[in-house]
C-alpha positions as CSV (number, residue, x, y, z in Angstrom):
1,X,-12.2,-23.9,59.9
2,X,-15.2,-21.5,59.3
3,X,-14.5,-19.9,56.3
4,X,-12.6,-22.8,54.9
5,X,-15.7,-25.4,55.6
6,X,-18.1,-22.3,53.7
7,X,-15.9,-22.5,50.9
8,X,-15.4,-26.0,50.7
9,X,-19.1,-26.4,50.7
10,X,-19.4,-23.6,47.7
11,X,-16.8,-25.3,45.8
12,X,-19.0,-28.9,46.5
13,X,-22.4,-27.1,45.1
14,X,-20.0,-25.2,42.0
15,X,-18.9,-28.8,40.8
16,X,-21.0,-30.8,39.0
17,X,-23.1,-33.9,39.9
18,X,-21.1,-37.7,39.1
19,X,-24.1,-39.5,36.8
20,X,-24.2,-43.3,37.5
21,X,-24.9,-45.5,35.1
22,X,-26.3,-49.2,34.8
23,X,-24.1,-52.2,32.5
24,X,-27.7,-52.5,30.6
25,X,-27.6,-48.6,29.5
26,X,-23.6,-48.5,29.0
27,X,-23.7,-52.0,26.8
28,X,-25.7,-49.5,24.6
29,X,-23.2,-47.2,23.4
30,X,-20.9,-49.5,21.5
31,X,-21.5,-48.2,18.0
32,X,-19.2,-46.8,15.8
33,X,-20.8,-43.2,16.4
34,X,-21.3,-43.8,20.0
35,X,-18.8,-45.4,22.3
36,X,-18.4,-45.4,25.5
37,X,-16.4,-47.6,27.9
38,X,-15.6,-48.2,31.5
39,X,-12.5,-48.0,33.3
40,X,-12.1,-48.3,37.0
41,X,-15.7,-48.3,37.3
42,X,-15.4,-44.8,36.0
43,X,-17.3,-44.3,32.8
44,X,-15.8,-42.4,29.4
45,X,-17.2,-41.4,26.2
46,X,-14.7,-41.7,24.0
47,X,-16.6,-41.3,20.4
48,X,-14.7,-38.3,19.1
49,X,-11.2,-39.0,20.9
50,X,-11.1,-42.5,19.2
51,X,-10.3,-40.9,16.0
52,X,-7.3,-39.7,17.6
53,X,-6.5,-42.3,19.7
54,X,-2.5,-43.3,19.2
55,X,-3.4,-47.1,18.7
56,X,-6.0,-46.3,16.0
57,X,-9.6,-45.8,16.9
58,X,-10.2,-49.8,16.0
59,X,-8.7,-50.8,19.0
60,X,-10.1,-48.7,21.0
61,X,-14.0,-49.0,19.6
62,X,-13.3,-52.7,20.2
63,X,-14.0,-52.8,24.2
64,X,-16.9,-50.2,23.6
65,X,-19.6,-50.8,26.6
66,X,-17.4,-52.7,27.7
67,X,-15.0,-52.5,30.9
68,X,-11.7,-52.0,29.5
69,X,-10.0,-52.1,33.0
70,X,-7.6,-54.7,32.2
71,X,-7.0,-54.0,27.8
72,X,-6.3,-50.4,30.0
73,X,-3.3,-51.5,32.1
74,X,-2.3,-54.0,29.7
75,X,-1.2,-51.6,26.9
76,X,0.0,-48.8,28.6
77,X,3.1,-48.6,30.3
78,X,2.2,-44.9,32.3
79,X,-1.5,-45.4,33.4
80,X,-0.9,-42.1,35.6
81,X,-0.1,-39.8,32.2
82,X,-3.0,-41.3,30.1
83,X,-5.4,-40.6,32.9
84,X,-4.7,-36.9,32.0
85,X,-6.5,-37.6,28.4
86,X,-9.3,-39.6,30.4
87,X,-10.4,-36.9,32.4
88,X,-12.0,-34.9,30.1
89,X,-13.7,-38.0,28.5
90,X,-15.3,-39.0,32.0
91,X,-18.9,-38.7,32.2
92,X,-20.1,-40.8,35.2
93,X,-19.5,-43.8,36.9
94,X,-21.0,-47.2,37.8
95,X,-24.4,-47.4,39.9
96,X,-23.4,-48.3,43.3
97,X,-25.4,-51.7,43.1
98,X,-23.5,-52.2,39.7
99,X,-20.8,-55.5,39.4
100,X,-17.2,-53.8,38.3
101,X,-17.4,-56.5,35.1
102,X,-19.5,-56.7,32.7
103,X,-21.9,-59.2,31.1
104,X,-21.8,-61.6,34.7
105,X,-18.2,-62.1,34.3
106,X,-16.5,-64.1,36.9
107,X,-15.7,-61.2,39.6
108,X,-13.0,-63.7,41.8
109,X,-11.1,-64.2,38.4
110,X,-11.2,-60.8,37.4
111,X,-9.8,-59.8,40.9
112,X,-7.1,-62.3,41.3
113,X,-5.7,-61.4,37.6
114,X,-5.3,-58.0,38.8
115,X,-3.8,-59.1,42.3
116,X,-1.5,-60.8,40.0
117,X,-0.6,-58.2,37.9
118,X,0.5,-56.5,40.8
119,X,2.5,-59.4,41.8
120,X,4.4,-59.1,38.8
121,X,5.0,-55.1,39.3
122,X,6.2,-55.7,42.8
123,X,8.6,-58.3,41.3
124,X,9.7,-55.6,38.9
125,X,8.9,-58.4,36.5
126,X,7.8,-55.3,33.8
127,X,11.3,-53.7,34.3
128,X,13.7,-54.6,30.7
129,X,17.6,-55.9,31.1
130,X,19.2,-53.2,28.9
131,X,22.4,-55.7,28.6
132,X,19.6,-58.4,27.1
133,X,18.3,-55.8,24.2
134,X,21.7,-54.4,23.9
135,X,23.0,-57.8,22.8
136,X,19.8,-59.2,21.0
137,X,20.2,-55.7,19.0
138,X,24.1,-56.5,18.3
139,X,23.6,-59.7,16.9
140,X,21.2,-58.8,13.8
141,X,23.4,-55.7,13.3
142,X,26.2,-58.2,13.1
143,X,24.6,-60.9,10.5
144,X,23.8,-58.0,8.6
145,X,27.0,-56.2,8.4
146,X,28.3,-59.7,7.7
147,X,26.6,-60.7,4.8
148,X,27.4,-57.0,3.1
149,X,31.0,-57.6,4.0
150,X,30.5,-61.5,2.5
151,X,29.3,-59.8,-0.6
152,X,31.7,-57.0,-0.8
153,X,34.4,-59.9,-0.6
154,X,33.1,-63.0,-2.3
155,X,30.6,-61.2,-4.7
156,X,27.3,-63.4,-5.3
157,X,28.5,-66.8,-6.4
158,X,26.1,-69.8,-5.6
159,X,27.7,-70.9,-2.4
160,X,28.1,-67.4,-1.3
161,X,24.4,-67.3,-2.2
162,X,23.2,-70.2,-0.1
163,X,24.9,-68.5,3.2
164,X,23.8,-65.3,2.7
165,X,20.4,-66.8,2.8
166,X,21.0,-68.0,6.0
167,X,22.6,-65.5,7.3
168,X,20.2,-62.8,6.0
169,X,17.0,-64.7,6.5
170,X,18.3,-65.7,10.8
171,X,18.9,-61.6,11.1
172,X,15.2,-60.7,9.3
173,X,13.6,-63.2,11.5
174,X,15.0,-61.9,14.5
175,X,15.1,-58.3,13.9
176,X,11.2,-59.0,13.7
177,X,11.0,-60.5,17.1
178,X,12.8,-57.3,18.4
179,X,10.7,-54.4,16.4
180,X,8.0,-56.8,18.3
181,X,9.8,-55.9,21.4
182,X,9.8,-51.8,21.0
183,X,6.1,-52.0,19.7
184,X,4.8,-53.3,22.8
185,X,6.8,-50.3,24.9
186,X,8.5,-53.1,27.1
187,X,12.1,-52.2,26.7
188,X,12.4,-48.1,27.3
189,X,10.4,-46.3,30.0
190,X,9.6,-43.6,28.0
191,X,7.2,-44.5,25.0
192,X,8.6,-41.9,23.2
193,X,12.2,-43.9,23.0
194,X,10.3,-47.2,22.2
195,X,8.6,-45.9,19.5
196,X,12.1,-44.1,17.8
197,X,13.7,-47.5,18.0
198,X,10.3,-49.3,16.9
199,X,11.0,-47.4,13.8
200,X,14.6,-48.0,13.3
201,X,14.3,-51.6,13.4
202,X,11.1,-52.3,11.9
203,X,11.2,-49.5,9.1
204,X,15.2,-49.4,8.2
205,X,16.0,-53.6,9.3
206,X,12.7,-54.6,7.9
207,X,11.6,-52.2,5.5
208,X,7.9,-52.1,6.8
209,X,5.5,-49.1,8.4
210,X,5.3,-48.9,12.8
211,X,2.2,-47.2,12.3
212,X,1.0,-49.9,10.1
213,X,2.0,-52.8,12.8
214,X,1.1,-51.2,15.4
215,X,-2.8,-50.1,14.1
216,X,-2.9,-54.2,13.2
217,X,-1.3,-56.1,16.0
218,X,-2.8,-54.1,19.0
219,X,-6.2,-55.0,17.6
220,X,-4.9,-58.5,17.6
221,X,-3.8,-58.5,21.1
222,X,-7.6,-56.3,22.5
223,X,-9.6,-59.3,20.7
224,X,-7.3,-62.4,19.5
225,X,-9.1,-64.8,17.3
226,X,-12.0,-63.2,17.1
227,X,-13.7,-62.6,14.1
228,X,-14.5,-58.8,12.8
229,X,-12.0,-57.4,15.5
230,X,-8.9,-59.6,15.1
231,X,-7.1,-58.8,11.7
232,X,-5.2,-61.8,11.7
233,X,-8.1,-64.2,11.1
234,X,-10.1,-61.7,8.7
235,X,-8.9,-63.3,6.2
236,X,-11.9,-64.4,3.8
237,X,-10.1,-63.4,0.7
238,X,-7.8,-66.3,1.2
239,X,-8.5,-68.4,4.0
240,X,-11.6,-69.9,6.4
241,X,-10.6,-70.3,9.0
242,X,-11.9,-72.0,12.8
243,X,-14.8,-74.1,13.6
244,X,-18.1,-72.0,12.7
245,X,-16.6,-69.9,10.0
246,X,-16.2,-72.2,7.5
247,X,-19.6,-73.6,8.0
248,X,-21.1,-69.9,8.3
249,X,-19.8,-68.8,4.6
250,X,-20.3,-72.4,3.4
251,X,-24.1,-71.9,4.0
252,X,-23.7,-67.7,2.7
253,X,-21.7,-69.9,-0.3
254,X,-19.4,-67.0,-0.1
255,X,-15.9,-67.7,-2.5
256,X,-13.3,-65.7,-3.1
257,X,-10.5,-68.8,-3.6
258,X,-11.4,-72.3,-3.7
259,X,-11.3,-72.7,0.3
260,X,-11.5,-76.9,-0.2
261,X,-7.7,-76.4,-1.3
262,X,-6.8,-74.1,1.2
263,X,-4.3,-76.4,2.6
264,X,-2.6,-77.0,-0.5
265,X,-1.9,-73.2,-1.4
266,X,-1.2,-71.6,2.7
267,X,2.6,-72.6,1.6
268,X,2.8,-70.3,-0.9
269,X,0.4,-67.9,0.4
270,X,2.8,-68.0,3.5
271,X,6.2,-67.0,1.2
272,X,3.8,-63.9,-0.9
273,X,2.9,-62.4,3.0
274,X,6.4,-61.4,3.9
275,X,8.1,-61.1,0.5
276,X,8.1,-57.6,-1.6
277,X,6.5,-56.4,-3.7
278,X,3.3,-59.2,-2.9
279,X,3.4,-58.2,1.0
280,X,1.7,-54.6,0.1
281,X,-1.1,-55.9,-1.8
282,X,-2.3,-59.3,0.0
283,X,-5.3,-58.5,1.9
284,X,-4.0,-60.6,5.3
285,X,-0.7,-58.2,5.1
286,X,-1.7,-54.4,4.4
287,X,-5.3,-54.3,3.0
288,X,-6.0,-50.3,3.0
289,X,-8.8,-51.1,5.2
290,X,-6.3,-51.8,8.3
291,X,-4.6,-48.4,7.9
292,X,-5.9,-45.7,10.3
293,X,-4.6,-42.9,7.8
294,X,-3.7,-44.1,4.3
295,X,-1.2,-41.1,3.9
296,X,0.9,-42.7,7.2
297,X,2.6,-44.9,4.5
298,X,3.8,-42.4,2.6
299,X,5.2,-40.6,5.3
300,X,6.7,-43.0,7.6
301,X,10.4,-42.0,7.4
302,X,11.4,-45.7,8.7
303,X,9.9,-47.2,5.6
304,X,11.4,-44.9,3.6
305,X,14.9,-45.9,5.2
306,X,14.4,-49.7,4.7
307,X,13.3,-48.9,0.9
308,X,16.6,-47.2,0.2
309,X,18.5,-50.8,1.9
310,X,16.3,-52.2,-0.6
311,X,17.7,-50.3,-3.3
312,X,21.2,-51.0,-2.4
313,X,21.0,-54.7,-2.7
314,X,19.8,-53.7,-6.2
315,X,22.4,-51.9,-7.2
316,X,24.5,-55.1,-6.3
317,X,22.8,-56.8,-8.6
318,X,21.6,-59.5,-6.3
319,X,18.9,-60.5,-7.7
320,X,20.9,-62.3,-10.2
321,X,22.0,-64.3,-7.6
322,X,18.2,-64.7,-6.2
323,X,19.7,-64.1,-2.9
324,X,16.3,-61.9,-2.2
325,X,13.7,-64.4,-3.3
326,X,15.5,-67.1,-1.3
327,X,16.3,-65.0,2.1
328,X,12.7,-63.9,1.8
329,X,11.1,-67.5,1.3
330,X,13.1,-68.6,4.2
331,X,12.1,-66.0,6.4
332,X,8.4,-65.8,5.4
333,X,8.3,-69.2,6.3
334,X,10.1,-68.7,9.5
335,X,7.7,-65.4,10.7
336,X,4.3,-67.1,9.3
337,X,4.8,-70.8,11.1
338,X,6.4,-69.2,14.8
339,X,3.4,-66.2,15.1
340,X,0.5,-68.7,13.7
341,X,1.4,-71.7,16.0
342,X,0.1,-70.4,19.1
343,X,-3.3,-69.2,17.5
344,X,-4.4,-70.6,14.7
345,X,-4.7,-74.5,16.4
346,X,-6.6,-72.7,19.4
347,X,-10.5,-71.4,19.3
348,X,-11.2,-68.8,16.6
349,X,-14.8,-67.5,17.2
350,X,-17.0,-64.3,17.1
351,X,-16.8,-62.0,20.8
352,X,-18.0,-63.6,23.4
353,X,-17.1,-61.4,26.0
354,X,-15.0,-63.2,28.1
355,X,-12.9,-61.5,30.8
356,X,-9.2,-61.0,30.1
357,X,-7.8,-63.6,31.1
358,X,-10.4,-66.4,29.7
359,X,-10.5,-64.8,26.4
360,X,-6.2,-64.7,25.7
361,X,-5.5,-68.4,27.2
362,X,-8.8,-69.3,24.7
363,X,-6.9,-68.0,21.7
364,X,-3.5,-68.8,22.7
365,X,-0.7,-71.8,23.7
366,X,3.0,-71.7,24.6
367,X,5.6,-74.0,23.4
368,X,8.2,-75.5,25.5
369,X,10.8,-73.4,26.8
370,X,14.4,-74.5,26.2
371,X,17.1,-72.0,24.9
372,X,16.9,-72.7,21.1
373,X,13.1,-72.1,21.7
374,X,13.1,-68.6,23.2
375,X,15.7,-67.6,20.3
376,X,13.9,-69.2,17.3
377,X,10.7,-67.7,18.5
378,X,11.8,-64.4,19.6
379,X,10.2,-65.6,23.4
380,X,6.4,-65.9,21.6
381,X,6.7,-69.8,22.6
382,X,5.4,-67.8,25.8
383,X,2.9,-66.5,24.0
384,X,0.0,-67.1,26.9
385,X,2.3,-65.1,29.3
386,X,3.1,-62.0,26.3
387,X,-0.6,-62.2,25.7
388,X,-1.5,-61.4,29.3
389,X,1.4,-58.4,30.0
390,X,1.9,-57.3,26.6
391,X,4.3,-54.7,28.1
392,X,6.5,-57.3,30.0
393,X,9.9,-57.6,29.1
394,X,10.1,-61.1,27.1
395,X,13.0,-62.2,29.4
396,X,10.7,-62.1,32.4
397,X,8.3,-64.7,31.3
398,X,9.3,-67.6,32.9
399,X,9.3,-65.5,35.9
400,X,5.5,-64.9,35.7
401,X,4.9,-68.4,34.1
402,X,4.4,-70.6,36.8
403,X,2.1,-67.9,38.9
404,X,0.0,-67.8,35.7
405,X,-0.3,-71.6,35.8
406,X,-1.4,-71.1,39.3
407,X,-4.2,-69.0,38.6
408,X,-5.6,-71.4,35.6
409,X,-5.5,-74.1,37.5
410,X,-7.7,-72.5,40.7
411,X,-10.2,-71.2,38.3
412,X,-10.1,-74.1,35.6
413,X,-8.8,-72.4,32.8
414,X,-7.4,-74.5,30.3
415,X,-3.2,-73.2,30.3
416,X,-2.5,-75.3,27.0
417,X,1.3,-75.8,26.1
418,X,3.1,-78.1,23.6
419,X,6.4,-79.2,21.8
420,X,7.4,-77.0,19.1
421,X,7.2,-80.1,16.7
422,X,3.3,-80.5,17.8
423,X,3.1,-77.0,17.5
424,X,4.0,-77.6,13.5
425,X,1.8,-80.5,12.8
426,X,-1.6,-78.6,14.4
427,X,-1.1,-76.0,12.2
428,X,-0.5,-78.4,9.1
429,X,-3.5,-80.5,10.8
């Protein structure tokens, strides 16, 4: 006991002294050449290691001097193997006399939103059906090799023309809800797997880059509707959008497009987002600026794949037919109207620092649940729920649903949810 207590006591004076740190001094260091952030009460810099952070260094620089406790667990499906990276960023750790939020956040709210995520573990409510994917997967795979089959037999007569449409604009649509699936790391355990079938269905199905959906949407998800940080509403080049924005650049008399029209032109703006060629140079779909490495484009093998399925309908000379132009004005408006429904009608503001919960449920609304609903929408009709546990398994939602409603309701938070034919008319409204 002796000579262990002597060295445990050299080893104590050998290791260096934990700093503490005060919210005031940490709120500080959220520049992009000085970020720090606060996880756990423990305190990181993570300046240089945002440059080579896997989600891009956006999403990451977004929570700076902030606590990212919850944006943490939320987007990571092996806390324990990340906190190997984190523990060479730590520098210190909250003053004892310190809150664990930030910025007098609500600490009951805060609490109870983790008790609840804990709920949902113990429920193994963040544990994927591989029968559900399995089959979700076969289904596109199936409409796909149909329509090449209908082709191969029928060639591209108008008729045949108008099903393919259907067909082929049913199995882009919903092999976008699944890439969605595999991005978020909620279907494998491993995020290595998620990310090889990410790529599959997103780059050879779709015929778009994983690195550039992923750099964009995780932003989307750390700070939805909010303006500098969400790339979904920086969209000045084409649209205004919100309550104060429109008012802000108004006064600035900012003008790229003639924004008093807006309404008239989102239809076709909608159709040039998802369709080739258009979809690579629209500022709301890939403007360089999103890209965490411009030369990821040119080496993402899964885009390279969905080019050469591309090509193939070339060489079948379909765009006589205009089987591409109409599949893809189908589908554009299918993808733009589901994924804008929940969050364009709700508040779109600059950061206001809410805590986690407040600040999704603020930019987000479900739609009703019913089967044709959770098919057409890929699930996102519970997008207040896929906001919250980005990493849950979408067939688990209406598990978590009615706990989440619970938990609004005690503190007051508005849990806002709607038909899917009000969900249509908001946006047009």
């Amino acid at each position: 006991m002796g000579k262990g207590g002597e060295k445990g006591e050299e080893a104590g004076e050998c290791q260096p002294q934990v700093r503490s740190y005060t919210w005031e001094e940490i709120q500080k260091h959220n520049l992009r050449t000085d970020r720090w952030l606060v996880i756990e009460r423990k305190v990181y810099n993570v300046t240089q290691w945002a440059y080579r952070h896997p989600g891009g260094q956006r999403v990451i620089g977004h929570c700076a001097g902030e606590d990212a406790t919850d944006a943490f667990q939320a987007f990571h499906i092996n806390p324990t193997l990340v906190q190997k990276f984190l523990k060479p960023l730590l520098i210190g750790e909250l003053a004892p006399g310190e809150p664990s939020q930030d910025r007098d956040k609500n600490s009951r709210l805060v609490e109870d939103f983790r008790a609840l995520r804990k709920t949902a573990e113990d429920m193994n409510l963040f544990r994927a059906s591989p029968l559900f994917f399995s089959l979700y997967l076969a289904h596109i795979i199936a409409m796909e090799a149909l329509a090449w089959l209908m082709v191969s037999y029928f060639g591209t007569g108008w008729i045949t023309t108008f099903i393919l449409a259907f067909i082929l604009a049913t199995s882009q649509a919903q092999a976008g809800w699944l890439q969605h699936d595999f991005g978020h790391l909620s279907v494998f355990k491993k995020s290595s797997w998620n990310h090889i079938v990410h790529k599959f269905v997103i780059g050879h199905l779709k015929g778009a880059s994983a690195n550039w959906w992923n750099h964009r949407h995780f932003q989307h998800h750390a700070k939805p509707n909010i303006f500098k940080k969400d790339p979904d509403v920086n969209m000045l080049h084409i649209f205004v959008l919100g309550e104060t924005q429109p008012v802000e650049y108004g006064k600035k008399k900012l003008k790229y497009l003639p924004y008093n029209h807006q309404h008239e032109y989102f239809f076709l703006s909608e159709y040039l987002h998802c369709a080739p060629p258009f979809s690579l140079c629209l500022p709301t779909s890939a403007h360089p600026r999103v890209f965490p490495n411009p030369n990821h484009l040119n080496h993402d093998q899964a885009q390279v794949l969905g080019e050469a399925r591309l090509k193939y309908w070339k060489n079948k000379q379909l765009p006589k037919s205009r089987l591409p132009n109409s599949s893809g004005f189908l589908e554009s408006h299918w993808f733009v109207w589901v994924t804008q429904m929940n969050h364009i009608p709700m508040e779109i503001d600059c950061e206001k620092h809410k805590d986690w919960l407040s600040s999704q449920l603020a930019a987000t609304c479900n739609i009703e649940q019913s089967f044709f609903n959770d098919w057409f929408t890929g699930h996102l009709n519970f997008q207040i729920e896929h906001h919250l546990f980005p990493t849950m398994p979408r067939h688990n939602f209406w598990k978590i649903k009615p706990l989440v409603k619970s938990l609004c309701a005690k503190y007051g938070v508005q849990y806002e949810e709607k038909s899917l034919g009000k969900a249509f008319v908001d946006i047009v409204g």
